[in-house]
Structures are given as structure tokens and as C-alpha cells.
C-alpha positions as CSV (number, residue, x, y, z in Angstrom):
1,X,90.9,69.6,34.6
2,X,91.1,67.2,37.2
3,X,94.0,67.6,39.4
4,X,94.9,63.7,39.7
5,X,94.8,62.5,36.3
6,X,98.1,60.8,35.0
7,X,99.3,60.0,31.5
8,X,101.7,56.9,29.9
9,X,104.6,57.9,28.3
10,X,105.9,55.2,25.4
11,X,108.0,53.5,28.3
12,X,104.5,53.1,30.7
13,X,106.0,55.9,33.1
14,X,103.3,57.0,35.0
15,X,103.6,60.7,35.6
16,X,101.1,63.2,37.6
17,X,99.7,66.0,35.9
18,X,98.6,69.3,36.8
19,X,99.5,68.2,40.4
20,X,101.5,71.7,40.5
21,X,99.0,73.8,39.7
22,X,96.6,73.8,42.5
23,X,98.2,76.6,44.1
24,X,98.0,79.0,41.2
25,X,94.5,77.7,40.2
26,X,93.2,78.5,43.9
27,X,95.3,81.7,43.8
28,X,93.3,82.7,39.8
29,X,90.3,82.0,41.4
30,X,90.9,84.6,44.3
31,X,92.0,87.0,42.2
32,X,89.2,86.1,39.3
33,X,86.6,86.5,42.4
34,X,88.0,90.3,43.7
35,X,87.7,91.4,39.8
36,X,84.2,90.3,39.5
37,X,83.4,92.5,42.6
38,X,85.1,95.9,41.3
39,X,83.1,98.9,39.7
40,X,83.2,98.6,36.0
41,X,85.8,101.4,34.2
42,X,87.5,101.6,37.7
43,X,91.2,102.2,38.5
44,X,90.7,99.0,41.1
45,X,89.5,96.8,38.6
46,X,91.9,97.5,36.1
47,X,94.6,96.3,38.7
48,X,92.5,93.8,39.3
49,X,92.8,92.8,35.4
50,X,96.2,93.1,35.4
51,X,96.4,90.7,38.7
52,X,94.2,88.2,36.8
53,X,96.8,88.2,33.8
54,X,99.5,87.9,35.6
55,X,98.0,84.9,37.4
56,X,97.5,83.1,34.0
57,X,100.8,84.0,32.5
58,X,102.2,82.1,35.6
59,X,99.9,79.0,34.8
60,X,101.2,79.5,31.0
61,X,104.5,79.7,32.3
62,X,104.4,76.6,34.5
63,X,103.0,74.3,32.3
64,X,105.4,75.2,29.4
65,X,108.0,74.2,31.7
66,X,106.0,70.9,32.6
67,X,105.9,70.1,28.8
68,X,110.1,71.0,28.2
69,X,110.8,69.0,31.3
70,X,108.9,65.9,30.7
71,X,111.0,64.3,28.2
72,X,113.8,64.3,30.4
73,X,111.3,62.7,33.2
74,X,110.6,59.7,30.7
75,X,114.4,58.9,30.3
């Protein structure tokens, strides 16, 4: 996903894209990077999980706000 790439709305709105995300996509990749360094069937790396989950709810979360918001952007 490239963090610059636009889109045209029917009324040739250019709007970024995604140009929100780069703090939780450097942030999933931290947390992705720590879980691939715990012990297997650990306590640590089950937090670790649960860290990474959280982190992609929160992208979930932000882009499904991106997508209610942006027909009130085209207007």
C-alpha cells in the first residue's frame, strides 16, 4: 500500500489515502518485530499477540472511519 496514492471521487476531488496510517503501520511493525522475537507458548509472547491485535484493530478502526467520513469530504 503505498502511502501517497490518491483516488477521484465523481466530482474529481482529489483526496490522500492512507496518509494517516503511517504511524500505526510503523507502530504494527514494532510490535510485529518484538513478537517474532519471543519464546513460543510463552506468557511474553502471548502479550505480545494481544499487542499485535490491538495494533490492527486500530488500523481496522481508522480506516472504517476514513471510509464513513469520505462522503462528507466529497460534498
Amino acid at each position: 500500500m503505498e502511502l501517497s496514492s490518491r483516488t477521484s471521487t465523481h466530482s474529481s476531488i482529489k483526496l490522500l489515502i492512507f496518509h494517516f496510517l503511517a504511524k500505526h503501520e510503523r507502530n504494527l511493525k514494532k510490535k510485529q518485530q518484538k513478537l517474532a522475537r519471543k519464546e513460543k507458548r510463552s506468557k511474553y509472547r502471548n502479550k505480545a499477540r494481544k499487542l499485535v491485535a490491538r495494533v490492527h484493530e486500530q488500523i481496522n478502526n481508522v480506516r472504517q472511519d476514513y471510509l464513513h467520513k469520505l462522503p462528507l469530504k466529497a460534498c
